[in-house]
C-alpha positions in Angstrom: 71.0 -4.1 29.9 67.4 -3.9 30.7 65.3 -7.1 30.5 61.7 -6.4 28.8 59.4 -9.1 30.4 56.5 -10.4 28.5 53.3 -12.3 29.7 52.0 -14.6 27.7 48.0 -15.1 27.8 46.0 -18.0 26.5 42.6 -17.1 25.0 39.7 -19.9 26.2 38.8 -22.7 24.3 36.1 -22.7 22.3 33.8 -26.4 21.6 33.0 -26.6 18.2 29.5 -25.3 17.4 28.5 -28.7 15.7 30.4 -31.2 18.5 28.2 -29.1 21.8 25.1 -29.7 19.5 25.6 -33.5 19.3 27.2 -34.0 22.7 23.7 -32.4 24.1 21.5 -34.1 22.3 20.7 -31.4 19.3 22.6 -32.5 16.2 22.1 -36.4 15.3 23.4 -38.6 13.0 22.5 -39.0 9.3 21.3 -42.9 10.0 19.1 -41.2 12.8 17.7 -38.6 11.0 17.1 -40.5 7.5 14.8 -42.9 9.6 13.3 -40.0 12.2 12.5 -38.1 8.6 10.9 -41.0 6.6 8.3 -42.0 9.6 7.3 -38.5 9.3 7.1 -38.4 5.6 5.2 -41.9 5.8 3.1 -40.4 7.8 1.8 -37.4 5.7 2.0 -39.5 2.8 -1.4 -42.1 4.5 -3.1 -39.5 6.2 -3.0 -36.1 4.7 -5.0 -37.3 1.6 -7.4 -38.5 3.4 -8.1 -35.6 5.6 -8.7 -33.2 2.7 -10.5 -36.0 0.7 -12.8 -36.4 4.0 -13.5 -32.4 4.2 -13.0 -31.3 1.2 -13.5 -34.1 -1.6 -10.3 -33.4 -3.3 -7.9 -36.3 -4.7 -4.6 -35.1 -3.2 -1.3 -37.1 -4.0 1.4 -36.7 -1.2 5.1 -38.3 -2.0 8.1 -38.0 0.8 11.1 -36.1 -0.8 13.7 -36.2 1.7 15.4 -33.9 3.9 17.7 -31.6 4.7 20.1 -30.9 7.9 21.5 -27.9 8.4 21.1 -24.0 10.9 17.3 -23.3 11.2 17.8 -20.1 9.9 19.2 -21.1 6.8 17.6 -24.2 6.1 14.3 -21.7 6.1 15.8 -19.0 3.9 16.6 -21.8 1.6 12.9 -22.5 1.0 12.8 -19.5 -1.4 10.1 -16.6 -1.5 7.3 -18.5 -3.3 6.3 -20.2 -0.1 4.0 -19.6 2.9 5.7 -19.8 6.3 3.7 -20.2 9.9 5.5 -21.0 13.1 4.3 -23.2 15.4 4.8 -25.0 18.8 3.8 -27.9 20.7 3.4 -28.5 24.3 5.9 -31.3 25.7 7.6 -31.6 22.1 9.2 -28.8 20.5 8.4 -24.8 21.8 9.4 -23.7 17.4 8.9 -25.4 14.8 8.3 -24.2 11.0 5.6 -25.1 8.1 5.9 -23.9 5.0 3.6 -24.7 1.6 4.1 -24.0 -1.6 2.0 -20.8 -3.1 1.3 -22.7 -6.1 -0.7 -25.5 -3.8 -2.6 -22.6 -2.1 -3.6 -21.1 -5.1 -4.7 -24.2 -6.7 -6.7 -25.4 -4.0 -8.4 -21.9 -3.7 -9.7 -22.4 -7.5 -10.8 -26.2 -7.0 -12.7 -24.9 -3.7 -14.6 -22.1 -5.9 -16.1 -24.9 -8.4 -13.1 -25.1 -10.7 -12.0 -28.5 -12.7 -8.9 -30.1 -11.3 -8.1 -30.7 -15.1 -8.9 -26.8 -16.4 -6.6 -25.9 -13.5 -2.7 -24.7 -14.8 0.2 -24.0 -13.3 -0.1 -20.5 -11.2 2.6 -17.7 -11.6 4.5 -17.5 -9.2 3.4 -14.7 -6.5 3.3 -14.1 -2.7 0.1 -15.1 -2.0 -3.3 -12.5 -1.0 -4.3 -12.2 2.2 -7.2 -14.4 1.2 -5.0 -16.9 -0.4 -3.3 -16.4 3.1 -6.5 -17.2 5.3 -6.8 -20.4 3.2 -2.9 -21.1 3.7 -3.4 -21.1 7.9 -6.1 -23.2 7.1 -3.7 -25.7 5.4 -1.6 -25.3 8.2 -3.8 -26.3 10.7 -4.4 -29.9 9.1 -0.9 -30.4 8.5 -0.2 -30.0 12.6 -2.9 -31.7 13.2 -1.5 -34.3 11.5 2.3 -33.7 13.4 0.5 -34.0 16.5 -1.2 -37.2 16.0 2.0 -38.7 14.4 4.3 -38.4 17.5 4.1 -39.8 21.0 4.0 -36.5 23.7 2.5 -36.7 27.0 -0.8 -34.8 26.7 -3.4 -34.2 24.9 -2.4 -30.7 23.6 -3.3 -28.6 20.4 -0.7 -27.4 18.3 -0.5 -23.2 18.4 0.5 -21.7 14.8 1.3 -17.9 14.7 -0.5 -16.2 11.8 0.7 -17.4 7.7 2.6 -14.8 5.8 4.4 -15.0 2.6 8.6 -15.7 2.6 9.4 -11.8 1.9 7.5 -10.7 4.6 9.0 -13.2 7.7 11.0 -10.5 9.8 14.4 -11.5 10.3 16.4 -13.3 13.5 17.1 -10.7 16.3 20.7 -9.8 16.5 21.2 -11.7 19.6 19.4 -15.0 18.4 20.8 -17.9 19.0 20.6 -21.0 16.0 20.0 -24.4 16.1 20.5 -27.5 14.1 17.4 -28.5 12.3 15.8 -30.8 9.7 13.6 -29.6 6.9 11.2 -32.5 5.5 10.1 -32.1 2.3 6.8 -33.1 0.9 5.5 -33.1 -2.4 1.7 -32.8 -3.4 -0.2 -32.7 -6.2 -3.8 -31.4 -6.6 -4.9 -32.2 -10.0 -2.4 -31.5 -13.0 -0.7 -29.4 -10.0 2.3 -30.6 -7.9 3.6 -28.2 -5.5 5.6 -29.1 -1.9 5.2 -28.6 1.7 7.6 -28.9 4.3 8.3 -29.3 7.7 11.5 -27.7 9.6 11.8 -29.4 13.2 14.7 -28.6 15.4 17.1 -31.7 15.7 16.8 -31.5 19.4 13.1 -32.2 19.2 13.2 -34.7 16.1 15.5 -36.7 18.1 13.0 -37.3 20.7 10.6 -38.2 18.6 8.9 -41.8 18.4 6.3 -41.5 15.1 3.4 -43.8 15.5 1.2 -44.3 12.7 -2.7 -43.3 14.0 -5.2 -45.9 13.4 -7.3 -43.2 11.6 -7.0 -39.8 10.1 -9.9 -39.0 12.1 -8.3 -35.1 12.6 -11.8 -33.6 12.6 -12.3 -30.1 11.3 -14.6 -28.8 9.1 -16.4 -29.7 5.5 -15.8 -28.4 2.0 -18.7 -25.9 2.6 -17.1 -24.5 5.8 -14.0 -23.8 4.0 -15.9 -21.6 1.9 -18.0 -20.1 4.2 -14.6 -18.9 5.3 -13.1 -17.9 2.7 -16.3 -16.1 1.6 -16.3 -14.4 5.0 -12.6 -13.2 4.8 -13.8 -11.3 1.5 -16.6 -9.8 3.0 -14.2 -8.2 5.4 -11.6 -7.4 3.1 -11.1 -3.7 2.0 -11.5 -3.0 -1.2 -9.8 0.3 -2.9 -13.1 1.4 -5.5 -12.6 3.3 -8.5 -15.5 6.1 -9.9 -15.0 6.7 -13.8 -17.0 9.2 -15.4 -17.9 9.1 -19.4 -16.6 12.7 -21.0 -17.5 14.5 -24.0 -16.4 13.0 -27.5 -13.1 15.1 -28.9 -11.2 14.5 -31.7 -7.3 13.4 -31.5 -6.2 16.6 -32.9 -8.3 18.7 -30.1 -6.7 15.6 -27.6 -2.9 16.4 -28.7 -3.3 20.0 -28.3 -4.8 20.0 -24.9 -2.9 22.6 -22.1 -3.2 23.3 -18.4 -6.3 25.2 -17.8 -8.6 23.6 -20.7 -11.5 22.1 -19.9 -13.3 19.2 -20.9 -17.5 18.8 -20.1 -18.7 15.5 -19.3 -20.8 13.8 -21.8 -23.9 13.5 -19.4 -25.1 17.1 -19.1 -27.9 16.4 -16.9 -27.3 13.8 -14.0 -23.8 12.8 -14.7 -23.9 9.1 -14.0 -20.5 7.0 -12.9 -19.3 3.6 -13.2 -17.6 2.5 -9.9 -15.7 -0.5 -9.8 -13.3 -2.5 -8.3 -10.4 -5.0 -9.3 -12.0 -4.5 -12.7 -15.7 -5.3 -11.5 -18.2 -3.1 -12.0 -20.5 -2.9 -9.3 -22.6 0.1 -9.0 -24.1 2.7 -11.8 -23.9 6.0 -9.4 -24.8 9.8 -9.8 -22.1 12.3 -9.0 -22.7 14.7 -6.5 -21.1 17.0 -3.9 -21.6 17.0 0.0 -19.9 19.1 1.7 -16.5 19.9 0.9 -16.8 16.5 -0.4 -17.3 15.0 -3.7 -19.3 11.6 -3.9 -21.4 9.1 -5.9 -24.8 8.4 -4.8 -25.6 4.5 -5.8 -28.6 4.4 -8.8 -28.3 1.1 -9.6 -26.8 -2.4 -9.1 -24.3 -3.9 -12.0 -23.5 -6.9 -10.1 -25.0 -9.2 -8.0 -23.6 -10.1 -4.3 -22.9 -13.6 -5.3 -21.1 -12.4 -8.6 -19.1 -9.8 -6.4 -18.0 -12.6 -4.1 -16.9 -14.9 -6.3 -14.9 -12.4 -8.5 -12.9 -11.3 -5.2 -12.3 -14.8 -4.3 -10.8 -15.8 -7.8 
């Protein structure tokens, strides 16, 4: 009889994802976090308002609305796609963190900075914000690290670096080989007006647990006025591209001579000496122009101004 030997081989023991978190210090417990997450939300709550009523003279209401623990990735996928995202990092405290706003606050803080009443000022859809809308958003996301920073007790006097905003649909997804950690995601309501949108904050556990949150003794974030956030915004739209659109007036026909129309027809233009054009753009008109040709090249020569620059700038920023 021939014996058949077998070897016997033990696979490694893995730690539980969730215990090596909290043994090294990056997954705490709810007691810890409840407190670590209402300091924070205390924080935004006195001194947020007062920051944008300082620069921008708006009445903003700011309400802590909990947390949420859970994998980074997933606590920001649960955000949803009407937000705004930036990511940010802090010397000595915490090399990612997230900040997200609500599109709805952007939007309605864009229309109260162009002149509009708080009151006339509805709901918005909801939409992934314009670049504009997005200039304004990294703006936003400048005061609210500003205020992180002066909140919590790091050596240094350091600046908080954001990466550029973008909407939710447009944040690239986690490299194949990334490695995720347990974070928190704060969650802060704020109302502008008849308005109420949310902001939050998602902090790595490993950081937040760190984390001593001192109250400043004033908002005192610096920064710029109302006007300068208009300049900038105004700005932005003067560097924006803009897609124009030329439409020419053509000769009157009837809808029987219209329905009967083939390839090869032809129709004249009503003008028959200088055919004029209306250019326009995002349903502006801006310029009365006379078609020409240059080249192998048809164009529009400019005869006259529709618009005035100020009426072009504000329709692009609204």
């Amino acid at each position: 009889m021939t014996m058949t030997e077998t070897t016997t081989t033990t696979a490694p023991l893995t730690m539980d994802t969730a215990l090596l978190a909290r043994l090294t210090g990056g997954l705490g417990d709810s007691k810890s976090l409840q407190k670590l997450c209402a300091d924070f939300g205390q924080l935004y709550c006195e001194f947020l308002p007062d920051v944008f009523q300082s620069e921008t003279g708006l009445t903003l209401q700011v309400h802590y609305h909990g947390f949420e623990s859970g994998l980074m990735t997933d606590l920001i996928a649960e955000l949803g796609e009407n937000v705004a995202l930036s990511d940010g990092q802090l010397r000595n405290w915490s090399p990612n963190f997230v900040l997200a706003c609500g599109n709805g606050f952007v939007i309605t803080l864009m229309e109260n900075l162009l002149g509009a009443l708080p009151e006339t000022i509805e709901e918005p859809i909801e939409r992934p914000l314009s670049q504009i809308e997005l200039d304004l958003s990294q703006m936003v996301f400048e005061k609210i690290a500003n205020v992180l920073r002066s909140g919590i007790n790091v050596a240094g006097s350091f600046e908080p670096l954001l990466e550029k905003a973008h909407n939710a649909e447009d944040r690239p997804k986690p490299e194949e080989d990334h490695v995720d950690e347990f974070a928190v995601s704060i969650r802060m309501e704020v109302s502008l007006g008849q308005v109420t949108s949310e902001f939050f904050l998602v902090i790595p556990q490993k950081a937040l647990l760190k984390t001593v949150v001192t109250l400043p003794k004033s908002a005192g974030q610096g920064g710029r006025g109302r006007k300068e956030w208009q300049e900038q915004i105004a700005e932005q739209v003067r560097r924006s591209q803009v897609t124009l659109e030329a439409r020419i007036r053509l000769e009157t026909l009837t809808l029987n001579t219209i329905s009967r129309l083939v390839a090869g027809d032809v129709i004249a233009f009503q003008d028959k000496g200088d055919v004029m054009v209306d250019v326009s753009a995002n349903g502006k008109d801006l310029y009365r122009c006379e078609f020409g040709r240059a080249g192998d090249r048809y164009t529009v020569r400019v005869k006259d101004n529709v618009s005035t620059e100020d009426d072009i700038l504000q329709h692009f920023m609204t």
